[in-house]
C-alpha positions in Angstrom: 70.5 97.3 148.9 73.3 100.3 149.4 75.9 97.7 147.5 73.3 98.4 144.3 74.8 101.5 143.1 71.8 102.8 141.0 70.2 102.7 144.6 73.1 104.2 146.0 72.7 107.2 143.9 69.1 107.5 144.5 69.8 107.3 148.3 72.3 110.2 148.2 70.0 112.2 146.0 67.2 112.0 148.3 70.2 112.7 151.0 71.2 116.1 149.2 67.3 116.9 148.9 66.8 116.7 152.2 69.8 118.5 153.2 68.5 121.4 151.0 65.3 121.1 152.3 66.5 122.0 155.8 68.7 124.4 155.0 66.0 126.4 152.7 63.2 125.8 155.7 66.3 127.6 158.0 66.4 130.3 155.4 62.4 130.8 155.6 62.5 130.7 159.1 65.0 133.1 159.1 62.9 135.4 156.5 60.0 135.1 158.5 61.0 135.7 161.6 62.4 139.0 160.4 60.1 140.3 158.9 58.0 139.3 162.1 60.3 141.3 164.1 59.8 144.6 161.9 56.2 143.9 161.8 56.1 144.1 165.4 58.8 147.2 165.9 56.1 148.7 163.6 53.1 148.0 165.1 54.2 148.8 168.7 55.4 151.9 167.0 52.1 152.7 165.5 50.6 152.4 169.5 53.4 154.2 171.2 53.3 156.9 168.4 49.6 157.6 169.2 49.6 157.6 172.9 52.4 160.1 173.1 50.5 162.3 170.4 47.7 162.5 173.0 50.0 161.9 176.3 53.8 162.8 176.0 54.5 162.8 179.2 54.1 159.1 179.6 57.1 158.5 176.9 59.3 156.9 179.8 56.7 155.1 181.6 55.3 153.3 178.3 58.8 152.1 177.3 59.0 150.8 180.9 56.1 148.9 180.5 57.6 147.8 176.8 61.0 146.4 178.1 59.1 145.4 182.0 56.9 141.8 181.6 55.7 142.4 185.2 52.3 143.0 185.3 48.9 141.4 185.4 48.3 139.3 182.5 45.3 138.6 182.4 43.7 142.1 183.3 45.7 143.0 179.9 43.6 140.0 177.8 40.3 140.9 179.6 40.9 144.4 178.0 41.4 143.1 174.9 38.7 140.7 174.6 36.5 143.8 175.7 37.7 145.1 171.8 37.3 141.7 170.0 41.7 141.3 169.9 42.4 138.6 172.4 42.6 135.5 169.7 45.4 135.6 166.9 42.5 135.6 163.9 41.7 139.4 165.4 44.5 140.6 164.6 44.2 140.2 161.1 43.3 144.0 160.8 46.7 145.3 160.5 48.0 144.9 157.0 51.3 143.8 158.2 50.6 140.9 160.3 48.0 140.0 156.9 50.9 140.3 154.6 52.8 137.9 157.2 50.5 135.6 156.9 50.1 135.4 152.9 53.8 135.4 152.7 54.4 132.1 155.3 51.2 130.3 152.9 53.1 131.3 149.6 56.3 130.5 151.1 55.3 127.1 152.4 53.6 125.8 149.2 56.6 127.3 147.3 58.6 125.0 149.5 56.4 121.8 148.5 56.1 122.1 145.0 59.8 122.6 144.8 60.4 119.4 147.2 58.2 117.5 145.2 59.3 118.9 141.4 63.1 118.1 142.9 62.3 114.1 144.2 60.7 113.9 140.8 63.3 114.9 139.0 66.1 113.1 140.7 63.1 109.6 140.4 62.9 110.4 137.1 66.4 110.5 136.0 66.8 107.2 138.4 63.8 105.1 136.1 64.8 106.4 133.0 68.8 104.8 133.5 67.3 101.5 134.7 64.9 101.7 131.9 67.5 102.5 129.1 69.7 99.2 130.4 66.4 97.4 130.6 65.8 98.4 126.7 69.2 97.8 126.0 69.2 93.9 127.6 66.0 94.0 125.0 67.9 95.0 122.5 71.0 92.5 122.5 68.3 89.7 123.6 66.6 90.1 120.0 69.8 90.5 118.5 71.1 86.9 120.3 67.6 85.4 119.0 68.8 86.6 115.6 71.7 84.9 115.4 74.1 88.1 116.1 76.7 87.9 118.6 78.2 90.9 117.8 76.8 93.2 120.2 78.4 94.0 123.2 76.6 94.3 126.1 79.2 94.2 129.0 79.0 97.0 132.0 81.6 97.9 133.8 79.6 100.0 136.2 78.1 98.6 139.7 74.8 97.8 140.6 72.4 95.1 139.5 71.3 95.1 135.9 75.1 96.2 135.5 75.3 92.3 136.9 72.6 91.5 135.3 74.1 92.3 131.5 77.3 91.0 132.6 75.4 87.7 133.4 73.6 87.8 130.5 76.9 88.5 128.3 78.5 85.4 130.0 75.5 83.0 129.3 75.2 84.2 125.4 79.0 83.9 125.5 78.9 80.1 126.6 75.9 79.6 124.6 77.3 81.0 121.3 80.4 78.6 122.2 78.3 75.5 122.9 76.8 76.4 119.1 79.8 76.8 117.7 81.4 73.4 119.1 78.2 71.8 118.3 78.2 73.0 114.6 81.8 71.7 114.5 81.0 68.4 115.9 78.7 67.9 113.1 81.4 68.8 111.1 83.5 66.3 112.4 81.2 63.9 112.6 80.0 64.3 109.0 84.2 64.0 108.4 84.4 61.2 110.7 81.7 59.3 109.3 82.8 59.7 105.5 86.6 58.1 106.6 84.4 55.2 108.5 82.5 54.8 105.2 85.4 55.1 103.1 87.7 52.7 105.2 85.0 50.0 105.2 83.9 50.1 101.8 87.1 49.2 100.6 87.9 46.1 102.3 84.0 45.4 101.5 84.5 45.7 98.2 87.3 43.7 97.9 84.9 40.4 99.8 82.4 40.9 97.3 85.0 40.3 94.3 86.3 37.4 95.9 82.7 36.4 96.9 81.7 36.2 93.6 85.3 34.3 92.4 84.5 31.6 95.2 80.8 31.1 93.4 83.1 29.4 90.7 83.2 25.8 91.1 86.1 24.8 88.9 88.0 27.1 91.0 92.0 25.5 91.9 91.5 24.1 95.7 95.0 26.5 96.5 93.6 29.7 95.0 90.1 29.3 97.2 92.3 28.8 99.9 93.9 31.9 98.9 90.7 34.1 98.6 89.3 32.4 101.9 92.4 34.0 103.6 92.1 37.1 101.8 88.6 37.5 103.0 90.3 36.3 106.3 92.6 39.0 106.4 89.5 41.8 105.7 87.6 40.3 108.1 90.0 40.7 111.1 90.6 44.6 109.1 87.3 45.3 109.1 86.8 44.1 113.3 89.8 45.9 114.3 89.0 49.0 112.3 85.5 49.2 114.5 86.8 48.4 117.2 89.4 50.8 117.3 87.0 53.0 116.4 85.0 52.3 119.3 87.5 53.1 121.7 88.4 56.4 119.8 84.4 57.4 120.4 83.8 56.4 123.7 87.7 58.6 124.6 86.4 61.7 122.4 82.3 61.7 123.7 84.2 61.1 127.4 82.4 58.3 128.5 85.7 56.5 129.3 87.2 58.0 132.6 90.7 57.1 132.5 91.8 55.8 135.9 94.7 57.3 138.1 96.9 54.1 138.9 100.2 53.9 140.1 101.9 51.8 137.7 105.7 50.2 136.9 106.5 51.8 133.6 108.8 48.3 132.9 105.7 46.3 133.5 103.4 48.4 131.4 105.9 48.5 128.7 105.5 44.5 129.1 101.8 44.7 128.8 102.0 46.8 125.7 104.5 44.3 123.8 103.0 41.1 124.7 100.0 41.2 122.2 102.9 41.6 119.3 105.3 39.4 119.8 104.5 36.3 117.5 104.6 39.0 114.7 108.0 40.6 116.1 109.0 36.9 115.9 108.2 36.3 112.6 109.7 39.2 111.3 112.7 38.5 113.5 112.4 42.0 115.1 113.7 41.7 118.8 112.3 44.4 122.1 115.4 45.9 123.8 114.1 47.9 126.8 116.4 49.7 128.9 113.9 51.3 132.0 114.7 52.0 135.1 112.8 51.0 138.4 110.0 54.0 137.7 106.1 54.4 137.6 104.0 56.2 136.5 100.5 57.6 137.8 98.0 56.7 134.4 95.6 54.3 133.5 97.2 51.0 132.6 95.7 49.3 130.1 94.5 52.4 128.1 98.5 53.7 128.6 99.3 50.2 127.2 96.5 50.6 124.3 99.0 53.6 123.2 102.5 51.9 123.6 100.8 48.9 121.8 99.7 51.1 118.7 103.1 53.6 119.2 104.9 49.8 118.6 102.8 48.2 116.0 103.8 51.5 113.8 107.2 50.5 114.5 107.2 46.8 113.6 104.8 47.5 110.5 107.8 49.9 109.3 110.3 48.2 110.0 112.5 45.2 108.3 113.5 42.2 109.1 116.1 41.5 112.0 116.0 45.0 112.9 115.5 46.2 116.9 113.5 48.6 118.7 114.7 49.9 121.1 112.8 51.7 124.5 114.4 54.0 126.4 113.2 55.6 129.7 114.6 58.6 131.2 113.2 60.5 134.4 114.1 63.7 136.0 112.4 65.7 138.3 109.7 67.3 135.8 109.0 64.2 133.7 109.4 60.8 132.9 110.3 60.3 129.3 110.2 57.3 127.2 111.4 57.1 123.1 110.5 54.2 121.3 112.9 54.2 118.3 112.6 52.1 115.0 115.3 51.7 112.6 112.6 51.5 110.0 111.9 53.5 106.7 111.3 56.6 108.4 108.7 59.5 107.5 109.2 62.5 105.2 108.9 66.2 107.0 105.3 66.8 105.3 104.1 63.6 107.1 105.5 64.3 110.6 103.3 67.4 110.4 99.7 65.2 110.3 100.9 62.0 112.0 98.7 62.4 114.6 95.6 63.2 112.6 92.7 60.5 112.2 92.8 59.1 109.4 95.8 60.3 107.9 98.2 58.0 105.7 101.6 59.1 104.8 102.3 58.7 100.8 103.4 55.1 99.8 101.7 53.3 102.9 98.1 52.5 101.1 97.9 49.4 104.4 97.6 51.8 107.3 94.3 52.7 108.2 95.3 55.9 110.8 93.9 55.7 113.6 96.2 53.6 115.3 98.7 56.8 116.3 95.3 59.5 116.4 93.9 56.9 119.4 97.7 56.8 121.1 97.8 60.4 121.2 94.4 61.1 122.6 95.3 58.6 125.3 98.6 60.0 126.4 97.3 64.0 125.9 94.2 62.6 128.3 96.4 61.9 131.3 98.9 64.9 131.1 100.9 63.9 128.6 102.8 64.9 125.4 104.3 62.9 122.3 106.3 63.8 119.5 108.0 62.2 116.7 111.3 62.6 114.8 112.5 60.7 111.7 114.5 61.2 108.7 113.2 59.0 105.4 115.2 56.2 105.3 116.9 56.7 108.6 114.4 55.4 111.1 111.5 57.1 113.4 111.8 57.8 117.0 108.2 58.8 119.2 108.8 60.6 122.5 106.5 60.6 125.0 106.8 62.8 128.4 104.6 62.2 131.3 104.9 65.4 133.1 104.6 64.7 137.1 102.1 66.3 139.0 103.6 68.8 141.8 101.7 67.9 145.1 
Protein backbone atom coordinates (compact mmCIF):
# COMPACT_ATOMS: atom_id res chain seq x y z
CA UNK A 1 0.00 0.00 0.00
CA UNK A 2 2.98 2.64 0.90
CA UNK A 3 4.12 2.11 -3.04
CA UNK A 4 0.44 3.99 -3.76
CA UNK A 5 1.54 7.46 -3.38
CA UNK A 6 -1.84 9.13 -2.73
CA UNK A 7 -1.64 6.73 0.35
CA UNK A 8 1.73 7.61 0.94
CA UNK A 9 0.71 11.17 1.38
CA UNK A 10 -2.15 10.36 3.54
CA UNK A 11 0.24 8.19 5.71
CA UNK A 12 2.74 11.08 6.26
CA UNK A 13 -0.10 13.45 6.99
CA UNK A 14 -1.53 11.49 9.62
CA UNK A 15 2.42 11.07 10.55
CA UNK A 16 2.87 15.05 10.93
CA UNK A 17 -0.58 15.06 12.87
CA UNK A 18 0.44 12.94 15.20
CA UNK A 19 3.74 14.39 15.66
CA UNK A 20 1.96 17.80 16.38
CA UNK A 21 -0.30 16.20 18.46
CA UNK A 22 2.48 15.15 20.92
CA UNK A 23 4.29 17.94 20.74
CA UNK A 24 1.06 20.37 21.63
CA UNK A 25 -0.06 17.64 24.49
CA UNK A 26 3.93 18.36 25.77
CA UNK A 27 3.17 22.01 25.54
CA UNK A 28 -0.25 21.50 27.71
CA UNK A 29 1.40 19.55 30.00
CA UNK A 30 3.88 21.96 30.35
CA UNK A 31 1.15 24.84 30.84
CA UNK A 32 -0.53 22.93 33.19
CA UNK A 33 1.85 21.82 35.33
CA UNK A 34 2.92 25.41 35.78
CA UNK A 35 0.29 26.86 36.50
CA UNK A 36 -0.16 23.86 39.09
CA UNK A 37 3.01 24.76 40.62
CA UNK A 38 1.92 28.53 41.24
CA UNK A 39 -1.33 27.36 42.31
CA UNK A 40 0.20 25.51 44.92
CA UNK A 41 3.15 28.17 45.93
CA UNK A 42 -0.05 30.22 46.36
CA UNK A 43 -2.13 28.23 48.31
CA UNK A 44 0.60 27.04 50.79
CA UNK A 45 1.25 30.71 50.88
CA UNK A 46 -2.30 31.62 51.77
CA UNK A 47 -1.78 28.78 54.92
CA UNK A 48 1.63 29.84 55.99
CA UNK A 49 0.57 33.57 55.73
CA UNK A 50 -2.21 32.92 58.25
CA UNK A 51 -0.49 30.92 60.77
CA UNK A 52 2.35 33.32 61.15
CA UNK A 53 -0.32 36.26 61.39
CA UNK A 54 -1.55 34.42 64.57
CA UNK A 55 1.92 32.47 65.45
CA UNK A 56 5.17 34.09 64.09
CA UNK A 57 7.32 32.40 66.04
CA UNK A 58 6.70 29.12 64.29
CA UNK A 59 8.04 30.70 60.81
CA UNK A 60 11.10 28.25 60.94
CA UNK A 61 9.47 25.36 62.17
CA UNK A 62 6.54 25.46 59.52
CA UNK A 63 9.00 25.72 56.64
CA UNK A 64 10.64 22.67 58.18
CA UNK A 65 7.74 20.83 58.04
CA UNK A 66 7.19 22.31 54.26
CA UNK A 67 10.61 21.07 52.83
CA UNK A 68 10.60 17.73 55.76
CA UNK A 69 8.07 14.69 54.37
CA UNK A 70 8.83 12.90 57.69
CA UNK A 71 5.92 12.71 59.54
CA UNK A 72 2.76 10.65 60.22
CA UNK A 73 0.70 10.55 57.22
CA UNK A 74 -2.11 9.40 58.07
CA UNK A 75 -2.69 11.43 61.47
CA UNK A 76 -2.43 14.40 58.73
CA UNK A 77 -5.54 12.84 56.42
CA UNK A 78 -7.52 11.90 59.60
CA UNK A 79 -7.38 15.69 60.33
CA UNK A 80 -8.42 16.57 57.24
CA UNK A 81 -11.23 14.26 56.77
CA UNK A 82 -12.33 15.67 60.32
CA UNK A 83 -12.88 19.14 57.86
CA UNK A 84 -14.50 17.36 54.80
CA UNK A 85 -10.70 17.97 52.60
CA UNK A 86 -9.20 14.52 52.48
CA UNK A 87 -10.69 13.57 48.75
CA UNK A 88 -9.46 15.80 45.64
CA UNK A 89 -13.37 16.91 44.83
CA UNK A 90 -13.03 18.95 48.43
CA UNK A 91 -10.76 20.95 47.38
CA UNK A 92 -12.62 22.52 44.87
CA UNK A 93 -13.18 25.56 47.30
CA UNK A 94 -10.16 27.41 46.35
CA UNK A 95 -10.64 29.31 43.17
CA UNK A 96 -7.35 28.41 41.84
CA UNK A 97 -7.40 24.76 41.93
CA UNK A 98 -11.30 25.52 40.21
CA UNK A 99 -9.78 27.58 37.57
CA UNK A 100 -7.16 24.51 37.13
CA UNK A 101 -9.61 22.41 36.51
CA UNK A 102 -11.80 24.45 33.85
CA UNK A 103 -8.63 25.20 32.13
CA UNK A 104 -7.26 21.24 31.71
CA UNK A 105 -11.40 20.60 30.38
CA UNK A 106 -11.12 23.55 27.92
CA UNK A 107 -7.74 22.66 27.11
CA UNK A 108 -8.42 19.08 26.43
CA UNK A 109 -11.54 19.49 24.21
CA UNK A 110 -9.55 22.30 22.51
CA UNK A 111 -7.10 19.59 21.75
CA UNK A 112 -9.83 17.25 20.16
CA UNK A 113 -11.66 19.32 18.05
CA UNK A 114 -8.41 20.57 16.65
CA UNK A 115 -7.19 16.72 16.18
CA UNK A 116 -10.25 15.93 14.60
CA UNK A 117 -10.85 19.47 12.33
CA UNK A 118 -6.89 18.65 11.26
CA UNK A 119 -7.49 14.61 10.17
CA UNK A 120 -10.54 16.00 8.38
CA UNK A 121 -8.88 18.30 6.66
CA UNK A 122 -5.88 16.50 5.54
CA UNK A 123 -9.05 13.23 4.57
CA UNK A 124 -10.67 15.74 2.87
CA UNK A 125 -8.02 17.09 0.69
CA UNK A 126 -6.96 13.20 0.18
CA UNK A 127 -10.88 12.18 -1.27
CA UNK A 128 -11.30 15.15 -3.09
CA UNK A 129 -7.77 14.39 -5.39
CA UNK A 130 -8.91 10.78 -5.88
CA UNK A 131 -12.26 12.01 -6.70
CA UNK A 132 -11.21 14.75 -9.26
CA UNK A 133 -9.02 11.79 -11.17
CA UNK A 134 -12.04 9.60 -10.73
CA UNK A 135 -14.25 12.48 -12.50
CA UNK A 136 -11.59 13.02 -14.84
CA UNK A 137 -11.33 9.02 -15.98
CA UNK A 138 -15.37 9.95 -16.40
CA UNK A 139 -14.67 12.56 -18.34
CA UNK A 140 -12.27 11.10 -21.17
CA UNK A 141 -14.47 7.73 -20.88
CA UNK A 142 -17.56 9.77 -22.30
CA UNK A 143 -15.37 11.54 -24.57
CA UNK A 144 -13.79 7.85 -25.96
CA UNK A 145 -17.68 6.73 -26.24
CA UNK A 146 -18.06 9.90 -28.36
CA UNK A 147 -15.73 9.18 -30.70
CA UNK A 148 -13.01 11.84 -29.43
CA UNK A 149 -9.56 10.71 -28.90
CA UNK A 150 -8.26 13.82 -28.37
CA UNK A 151 -8.11 14.12 -24.80
CA UNK A 152 -5.27 13.39 -22.99
CA UNK A 153 -5.47 11.57 -20.01
CA UNK A 154 -1.83 10.41 -19.23
CA UNK A 155 -0.37 10.93 -15.44
CA UNK A 156 2.86 11.12 -14.82
CA UNK A 157 2.47 11.03 -11.11
CA UNK A 158 2.60 7.68 -8.82
CA UNK A 159 0.01 5.91 -7.23
CA UNK A 160 -2.90 3.88 -8.55
CA UNK A 161 -5.51 5.66 -10.57
CA UNK A 162 -2.22 7.52 -11.84
CA UNK A 163 -1.86 3.64 -13.27
CA UNK A 164 -5.10 3.38 -13.67
CA UNK A 165 -5.36 6.48 -16.38
CA UNK A 166 -2.29 5.45 -17.79
CA UNK A 167 -3.88 1.95 -18.40
CA UNK A 168 -6.81 3.29 -19.55
CA UNK A 169 -4.84 5.72 -22.07
CA UNK A 170 -3.04 2.65 -23.39
CA UNK A 171 -6.21 0.55 -23.96
CA UNK A 172 -8.16 3.60 -25.82
CA UNK A 173 -4.79 4.05 -27.60
CA UNK A 174 -4.77 0.35 -28.97
CA UNK A 175 -8.51 0.51 -29.38
CA UNK A 176 -8.58 3.76 -31.35
CA UNK A 177 -5.70 1.92 -33.54
CA UNK A 178 -7.62 -1.39 -33.97
CA UNK A 179 -10.54 1.19 -35.40
CA UNK A 180 -8.55 2.90 -37.44
CA UNK A 181 -6.82 -0.32 -39.19
CA UNK A 182 -10.25 -1.76 -39.23
CA UNK A 183 -11.80 1.34 -41.05
CA UNK A 184 -8.77 0.98 -43.49
CA UNK A 185 -9.27 -2.58 -44.05
CA UNK A 186 -12.61 -1.89 -45.32
CA UNK A 187 -11.06 0.51 -47.30
CA UNK A 188 -8.83 -1.84 -48.78
CA UNK A 189 -11.09 -4.28 -49.03
CA UNK A 190 -13.71 -2.19 -50.79
CA UNK A 191 -10.39 -1.24 -53.18
CA UNK A 192 -9.45 -4.75 -53.34
CA UNK A 193 -12.67 -5.98 -54.25
CA UNK A 194 -13.41 -3.33 -57.06
CA UNK A 195 -9.75 -4.62 -58.90
CA UNK A 196 -11.18 -8.38 -58.34
CA UNK A 197 -14.40 -7.19 -60.05
CA UNK A 198 -12.72 -5.17 -62.53
CA UNK A 199 -10.09 -7.89 -63.49
CA UNK A 200 -12.73 -10.58 -63.93
CA UNK A 201 -15.22 -8.72 -65.72
CA UNK A 202 -13.07 -8.17 -68.47
CA UNK A 203 -12.00 -11.48 -69.42
CA UNK A 204 -15.85 -12.34 -68.71
CA UNK A 205 -16.86 -10.16 -71.00
CA UNK A 206 -14.75 -11.09 -73.62
CA UNK A 207 -16.41 -15.21 -73.19
CA UNK A 208 -19.64 -13.90 -73.47
CA UNK A 209 -18.87 -12.17 -77.02
CA UNK A 210 -17.30 -15.15 -78.19
CA UNK A 211 -20.07 -17.21 -76.55
CA UNK A 212 -22.56 -15.69 -78.52
CA UNK A 213 -20.15 -15.93 -81.95
CA UNK A 214 -19.85 -19.82 -81.34
CA UNK A 215 -24.01 -19.88 -81.20
CA UNK A 216 -23.38 -19.34 -85.07
CA UNK A 217 -23.59 -22.40 -86.91
CA UNK A 218 -22.14 -21.43 -90.31
CA UNK A 219 -19.21 -20.42 -88.35
CA UNK A 220 -15.46 -21.42 -90.42
CA UNK A 221 -14.38 -24.74 -88.40
CA UNK A 222 -10.58 -22.63 -87.93
CA UNK A 223 -12.16 -19.44 -86.47
CA UNK A 224 -14.29 -21.75 -83.67
CA UNK A 225 -11.18 -23.20 -83.06
CA UNK A 226 -9.79 -19.91 -82.69
CA UNK A 227 -12.59 -18.51 -80.24
CA UNK A 228 -12.45 -21.98 -78.34
CA UNK A 229 -8.74 -21.11 -77.53
CA UNK A 230 -9.52 -17.70 -76.82
CA UNK A 231 -12.04 -18.68 -74.27
CA UNK A 232 -9.14 -21.23 -73.48
CA UNK A 233 -6.77 -18.61 -72.80
CA UNK A 234 -9.45 -16.54 -70.36
CA UNK A 235 -10.27 -19.49 -68.71
CA UNK A 236 -6.65 -20.44 -67.51
CA UNK A 237 -6.62 -16.08 -66.81
CA UNK A 238 -9.40 -16.12 -64.95
CA UNK A 239 -8.11 -19.55 -62.56
CA UNK A 240 -4.81 -18.10 -62.19
CA UNK A 241 -6.05 -14.62 -61.35
CA UNK A 242 -8.16 -16.41 -58.23
CA UNK A 243 -5.77 -18.26 -57.38
CA UNK A 244 -3.22 -15.93 -57.08
CA UNK A 245 -5.52 -14.06 -55.32
CA UNK A 246 -6.04 -16.68 -52.92
CA UNK A 247 -2.57 -16.91 -51.84
CA UNK A 248 -2.30 -13.06 -51.60
CA UNK A 249 -5.46 -13.34 -48.90
CA UNK A 250 -4.55 -16.08 -46.99
CA UNK A 251 -0.43 -14.06 -46.77
CA UNK A 252 -2.26 -10.67 -45.89
CA UNK A 253 -5.25 -12.14 -43.17
CA UNK A 254 -1.96 -14.31 -41.83
CA UNK A 255 -3.37 -17.56 -41.92
CA UNK A 256 -0.23 -18.81 -43.85
CA UNK A 257 2.74 -19.19 -41.38
CA UNK A 258 5.66 -19.23 -43.48
CA UNK A 259 8.02 -21.96 -42.45
CA UNK A 260 11.73 -21.44 -41.34
CA UNK A 261 13.69 -24.06 -43.59
CA UNK A 262 17.15 -24.24 -44.36
CA UNK A 263 17.31 -24.22 -47.92
CA UNK A 264 20.15 -24.33 -51.00
CA UNK A 265 19.48 -21.04 -52.65
CA UNK A 266 20.81 -22.99 -56.21
CA UNK A 267 18.04 -25.60 -55.66
CA UNK A 268 15.36 -23.12 -54.82
CA UNK A 269 16.27 -21.05 -57.74
CA UNK A 270 15.70 -24.53 -59.67
CA UNK A 271 12.33 -24.95 -58.09
CA UNK A 272 11.32 -21.47 -59.17
CA UNK A 273 12.37 -21.96 -62.95
CA UNK A 274 11.06 -25.24 -63.56
CA UNK A 275 7.30 -24.39 -63.89
CA UNK A 276 8.55 -21.88 -66.87
CA UNK A 277 10.68 -23.47 -68.93
CA UNK A 278 8.53 -24.78 -71.94
CA UNK A 279 7.60 -21.05 -72.32
CA UNK A 280 11.43 -19.85 -71.90
CA UNK A 281 11.89 -22.58 -74.63
CA UNK A 282 9.54 -21.36 -76.93
CA UNK A 283 10.63 -18.00 -76.73
CA UNK A 284 14.13 -19.17 -76.95
CA UNK A 285 15.04 -17.40 -73.68
CA UNK A 286 17.88 -19.43 -71.87
CA UNK A 287 18.48 -19.44 -67.43
CA UNK A 288 22.17 -18.56 -66.74
CA UNK A 289 22.55 -18.88 -62.94
CA UNK A 290 25.82 -18.20 -61.40
CA UNK A 291 25.22 -19.15 -57.36
CA UNK A 292 27.44 -20.20 -55.09
CA UNK A 293 27.14 -23.21 -52.58
CA UNK A 294 24.74 -20.95 -50.14
CA UNK A 295 21.24 -21.31 -48.24
CA UNK A 296 19.13 -19.62 -47.09
CA UNK A 297 16.79 -19.95 -43.80
CA UNK A 298 12.89 -19.21 -45.65
CA UNK A 299 10.06 -21.04 -46.60
CA UNK A 300 10.69 -22.87 -49.82
CA UNK A 301 8.06 -23.19 -51.85
CA UNK A 302 6.47 -19.78 -50.97
CA UNK A 303 10.36 -18.21 -51.57
CA UNK A 304 10.04 -20.11 -54.89
CA UNK A 305 6.23 -18.65 -55.41
CA UNK A 306 8.30 -15.20 -55.50
CA UNK A 307 11.35 -16.08 -57.76
CA UNK A 308 8.66 -17.77 -60.01
CA UNK A 309 6.52 -14.48 -60.34
CA UNK A 310 10.06 -12.13 -60.10
CA UNK A 311 10.97 -14.50 -63.48
CA UNK A 312 7.72 -14.69 -65.27
CA UNK A 313 7.93 -10.66 -65.28
CA UNK A 314 11.18 -11.17 -66.81
CA UNK A 315 10.31 -13.63 -69.66
CA UNK A 316 6.86 -11.85 -70.29
CA UNK A 317 9.22 -8.62 -71.06
CA UNK A 318 11.56 -9.88 -72.66
CA UNK A 319 12.38 -10.88 -76.51
CA UNK A 320 13.26 -13.60 -78.10
CA UNK A 321 16.80 -15.35 -77.69
CA UNK A 322 17.59 -13.02 -74.97
CA UNK A 323 19.10 -14.39 -71.39
CA UNK A 324 18.41 -13.83 -67.82
CA UNK A 325 20.72 -13.96 -65.88
CA UNK A 326 20.81 -14.80 -61.73
CA UNK A 327 23.32 -13.72 -59.81
CA UNK A 328 23.96 -14.55 -56.07
CA UNK A 329 26.27 -12.68 -53.95
CA UNK A 330 26.72 -13.19 -49.99
CA UNK A 331 28.67 -11.37 -47.38
CA UNK A 332 28.41 -11.37 -43.90
CA UNK A 333 25.04 -9.22 -43.52
CA UNK A 334 23.17 -10.67 -46.46
CA UNK A 335 22.76 -12.89 -49.17
CA UNK A 336 21.83 -11.09 -52.33
CA UNK A 337 20.45 -12.28 -55.49
CA UNK A 338 19.57 -9.96 -58.92
CA UNK A 339 17.61 -11.40 -61.43
CA UNK A 340 18.31 -9.28 -64.60
CA UNK A 341 16.27 -9.16 -67.94
CA UNK A 342 17.50 -7.63 -71.01
CA UNK A 343 13.96 -6.84 -71.70
CA UNK A 344 12.04 -3.48 -72.48
CA UNK A 345 12.63 -2.05 -69.28
CA UNK A 346 10.28 0.23 -67.04
CA UNK A 347 9.97 4.12 -67.05
CA UNK A 348 10.95 6.00 -63.55
CA UNK A 349 7.09 6.70 -62.82
CA UNK A 350 6.53 2.89 -62.93
CA UNK A 351 9.47 1.79 -60.76
CA UNK A 352 7.79 3.90 -58.10
CA UNK A 353 4.34 1.57 -57.88
CA UNK A 354 5.80 -1.72 -59.11
CA UNK A 355 5.07 -3.35 -56.15
CA UNK A 356 1.54 -2.10 -55.67
CA UNK A 357 -1.54 -4.60 -56.32
CA UNK A 358 -2.94 -4.18 -59.11
CA UNK A 359 -0.75 -1.78 -60.73
CA UNK A 360 0.03 -1.89 -64.66
CA UNK A 361 2.75 0.14 -66.13
CA UNK A 362 1.50 2.20 -69.32
CA UNK A 363 1.59 0.08 -72.58
CA UNK A 364 1.26 -3.43 -70.75
CA UNK A 365 -2.78 -3.77 -70.93
CA UNK A 366 -1.77 -8.17 -70.43
CA UNK A 367 -0.48 -7.89 -66.85
CA UNK A 368 -2.88 -8.28 -64.31
CA UNK A 369 -0.42 -7.03 -61.15
CA UNK A 370 -0.38 -9.04 -58.63
CA UNK A 371 2.21 -11.19 -59.76
CA UNK A 372 5.19 -8.75 -58.26
CA UNK A 373 2.52 -7.28 -55.15
CA UNK A 374 2.48 -11.36 -54.00
CA UNK A 375 6.53 -11.68 -54.55
CA UNK A 376 7.07 -8.84 -52.40
CA UNK A 377 4.82 -9.69 -49.50
CA UNK A 378 6.60 -13.07 -49.58
CA UNK A 379 10.12 -11.92 -49.37
CA UNK A 380 9.26 -8.69 -46.85
CA UNK A 381 7.41 -11.68 -44.69
CA UNK A 382 10.65 -13.60 -44.04
CA UNK A 383 13.14 -10.54 -43.44
CA UNK A 384 13.64 -9.61 -46.64
CA UNK A 385 13.95 -6.63 -49.12
CA UNK A 386 13.64 -6.16 -53.00
CA UNK A 387 14.24 -3.51 -55.26
CA UNK A 388 14.19 -2.91 -58.82
CA UNK A 389 16.29 -0.91 -61.34
CA UNK A 390 15.66 -0.42 -65.15
CA UNK A 391 16.13 2.03 -67.72
CA UNK A 392 13.19 1.93 -70.71
CA UNK A 393 14.61 0.08 -73.32
CA UNK A 394 17.70 -1.04 -71.47
CA UNK A 395 16.50 -3.94 -69.45
CA UNK A 396 15.20 -4.44 -65.58
CA UNK A 397 17.18 -5.87 -62.90
CA UNK A 398 15.13 -7.02 -59.21
CA UNK A 399 17.39 -7.32 -56.20
CA UNK A 400 16.51 -9.13 -53.40
CA UNK A 401 18.61 -9.21 -50.02
CA UNK A 402 17.93 -11.80 -47.42
CA UNK A 403 19.36 -10.21 -44.38
CA UNK A 404 20.86 -13.01 -41.89
CA UNK A 405 19.76 -13.31 -38.65
CA UNK A 406 22.60 -12.59 -35.87
CA UNK A 407 22.38 -15.50 -33.36
Amino acid sequence: MLKNKECKRFVIGEGIVLIVSILLVMMFQKILFIQYKNNLIQSNGYIIANILEKYPEFEEDIINALLNKKGDVEKGIQVLSKYGLSDIDSLDYMKDIYILKKQMMIYQISFVLFLFGLLSFIYYLFIRNQYQKINEINRYMISVLNGDYTFDIRDYEEGAISNLKNDIYRITTLLKQQIENANQGKKELETVLSDISHQLKTPLTSMYVMNDLLYDDTMDVEVRHEFLNKNKKQLERIEWLVTSLLKISRLDSGTIVLKKQKVSVYNLIQKAVEPIRIPLELKKQNIVIDCPETFLIVDENWTAEAFLNILKNAHEHSSENKDIKIIVKENNLYISIFIIDEGEGMDTKDLKNIFKRFYKGEGNKESIGIGLNMAYTIIVKQNGEIKVESKKGKGTTFCIFFYKTIV
